[in-house]
ChimeraX commands (.cxc) that place a marker at each C-alpha (Angstrom):
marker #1 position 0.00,0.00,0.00 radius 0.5
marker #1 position 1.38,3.51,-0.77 radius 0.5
marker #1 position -0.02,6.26,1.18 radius 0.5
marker #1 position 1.00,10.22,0.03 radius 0.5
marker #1 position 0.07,13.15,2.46 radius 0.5
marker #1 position -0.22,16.89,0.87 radius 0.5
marker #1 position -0.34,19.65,2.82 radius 0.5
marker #1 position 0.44,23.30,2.78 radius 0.5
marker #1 position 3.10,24.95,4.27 radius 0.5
marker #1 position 2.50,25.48,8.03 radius 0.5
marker #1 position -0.28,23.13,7.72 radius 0.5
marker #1 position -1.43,22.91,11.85 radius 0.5
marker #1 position -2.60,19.22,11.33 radius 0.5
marker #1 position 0.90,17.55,10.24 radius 0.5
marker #1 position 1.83,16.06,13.13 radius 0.5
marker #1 position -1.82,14.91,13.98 radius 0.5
marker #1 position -1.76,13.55,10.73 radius 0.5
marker #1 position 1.19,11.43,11.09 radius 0.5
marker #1 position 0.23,10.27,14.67 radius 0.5
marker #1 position -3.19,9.21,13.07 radius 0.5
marker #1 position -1.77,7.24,10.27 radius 0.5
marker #1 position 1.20,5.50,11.98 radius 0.5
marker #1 position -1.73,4.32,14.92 radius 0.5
marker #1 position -4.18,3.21,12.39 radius 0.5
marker #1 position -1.40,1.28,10.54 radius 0.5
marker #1 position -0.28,-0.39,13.38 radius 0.5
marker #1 position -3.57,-1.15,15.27 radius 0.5
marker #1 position -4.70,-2.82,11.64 radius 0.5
marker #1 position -1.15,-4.60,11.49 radius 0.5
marker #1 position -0.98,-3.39,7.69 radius 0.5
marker #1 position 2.52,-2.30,6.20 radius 0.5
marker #1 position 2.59,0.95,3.76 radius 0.5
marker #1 position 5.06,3.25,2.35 radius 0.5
marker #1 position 3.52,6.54,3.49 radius 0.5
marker #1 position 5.13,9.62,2.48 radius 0.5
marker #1 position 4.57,13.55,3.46 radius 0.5
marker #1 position 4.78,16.07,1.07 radius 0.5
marker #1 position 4.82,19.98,1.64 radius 0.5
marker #1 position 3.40,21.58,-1.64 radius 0.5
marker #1 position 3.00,25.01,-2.63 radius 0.5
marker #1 position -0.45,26.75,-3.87 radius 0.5
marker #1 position 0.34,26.23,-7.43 radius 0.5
marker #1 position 1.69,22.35,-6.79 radius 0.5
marker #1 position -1.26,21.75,-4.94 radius 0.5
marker #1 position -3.45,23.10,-8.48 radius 0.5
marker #1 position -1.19,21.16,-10.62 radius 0.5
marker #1 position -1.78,18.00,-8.50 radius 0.5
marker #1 position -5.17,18.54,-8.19 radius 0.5
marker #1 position -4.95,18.87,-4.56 radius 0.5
marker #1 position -8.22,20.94,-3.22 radius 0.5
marker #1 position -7.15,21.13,0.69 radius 0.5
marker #1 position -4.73,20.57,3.39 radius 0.5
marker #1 position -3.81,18.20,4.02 radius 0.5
marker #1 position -5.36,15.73,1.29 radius 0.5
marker #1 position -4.45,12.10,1.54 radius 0.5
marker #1 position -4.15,9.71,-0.99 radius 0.5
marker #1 position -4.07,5.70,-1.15 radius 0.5
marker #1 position -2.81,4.14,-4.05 radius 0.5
marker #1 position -3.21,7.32,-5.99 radius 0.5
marker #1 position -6.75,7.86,-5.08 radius 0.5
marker #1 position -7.82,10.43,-3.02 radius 0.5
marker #1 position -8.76,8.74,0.70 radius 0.5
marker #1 position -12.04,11.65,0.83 radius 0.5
marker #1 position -13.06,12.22,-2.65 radius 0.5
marker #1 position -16.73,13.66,-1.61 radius 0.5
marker #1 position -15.08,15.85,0.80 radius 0.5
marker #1 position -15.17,19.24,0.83 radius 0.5
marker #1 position -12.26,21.58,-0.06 radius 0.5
marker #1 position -10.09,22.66,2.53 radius 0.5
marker #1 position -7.97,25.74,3.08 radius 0.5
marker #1 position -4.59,25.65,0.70 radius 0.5
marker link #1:1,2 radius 0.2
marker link #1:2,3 radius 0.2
marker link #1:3,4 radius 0.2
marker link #1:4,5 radius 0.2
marker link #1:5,6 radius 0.2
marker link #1:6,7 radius 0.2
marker link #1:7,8 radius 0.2
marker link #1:8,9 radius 0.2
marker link #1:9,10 radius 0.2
marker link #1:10,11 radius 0.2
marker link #1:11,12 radius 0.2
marker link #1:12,13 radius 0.2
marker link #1:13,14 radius 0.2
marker link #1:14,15 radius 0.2
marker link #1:15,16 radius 0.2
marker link #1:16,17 radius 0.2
marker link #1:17,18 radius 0.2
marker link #1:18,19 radius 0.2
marker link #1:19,20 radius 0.2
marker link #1:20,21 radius 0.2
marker link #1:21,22 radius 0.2
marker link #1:22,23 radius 0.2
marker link #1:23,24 radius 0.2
marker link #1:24,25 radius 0.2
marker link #1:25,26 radius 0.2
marker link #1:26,27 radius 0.2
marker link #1:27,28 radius 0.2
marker link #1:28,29 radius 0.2
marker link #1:29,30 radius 0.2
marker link #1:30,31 radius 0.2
marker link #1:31,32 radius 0.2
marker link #1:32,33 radius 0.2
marker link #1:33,34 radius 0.2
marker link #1:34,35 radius 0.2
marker link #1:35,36 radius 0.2
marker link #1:36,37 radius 0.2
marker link #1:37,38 radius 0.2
marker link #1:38,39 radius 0.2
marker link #1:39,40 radius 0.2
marker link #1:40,41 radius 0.2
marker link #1:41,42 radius 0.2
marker link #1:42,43 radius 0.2
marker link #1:43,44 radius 0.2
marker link #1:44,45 radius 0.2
marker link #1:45,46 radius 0.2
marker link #1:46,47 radius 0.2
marker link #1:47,48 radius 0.2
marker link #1:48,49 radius 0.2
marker link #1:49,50 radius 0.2
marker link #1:50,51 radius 0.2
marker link #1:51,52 radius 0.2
marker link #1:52,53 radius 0.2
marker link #1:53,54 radius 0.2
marker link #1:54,55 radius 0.2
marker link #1:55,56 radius 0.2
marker link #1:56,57 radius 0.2
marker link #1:57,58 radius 0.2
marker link #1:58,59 radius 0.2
marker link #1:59,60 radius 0.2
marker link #1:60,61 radius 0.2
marker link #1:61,62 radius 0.2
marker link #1:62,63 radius 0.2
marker link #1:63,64 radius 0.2
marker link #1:64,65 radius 0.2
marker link #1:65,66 radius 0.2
marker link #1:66,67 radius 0.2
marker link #1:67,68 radius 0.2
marker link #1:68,69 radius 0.2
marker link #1:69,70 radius 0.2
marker link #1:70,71 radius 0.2
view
């Protein structure tokens, strides 16, 4: 499983973020290569990231029907 985080800079729910996945991963016993990423405004357009932080799974976005968040 490959698991890529986006988020702005200064994003205030990094470390939350990380302390989420790595508890979920390990209560579930699942193995992934997860990655963080820090993008800029126009990254985050070009990636077609619509808020901070937006998570994907095997490319996909984890909340698709979600509604944008602040970039």
């Amino acid at each position: 499983m490959k698991i890529e985080c986006f988020m702005s800079e200064g994003c205030g729910s990094y470390h939350q973020l990380r302390e989420n996945i790595n508890k979920a991963l390990s209560e579930q016993g699942v193995q992934a290569d997860v990655s963080y990423h820090t993008v800029s405004y126009d990254e985050a357009m070009q990636l077609g990231i619509k808020g901070s932080p937006t998570i994907r799974i095997n490319g996909k976005d984890f909340d698709e029907g979600g509604s944008p968040g602040m970039l």
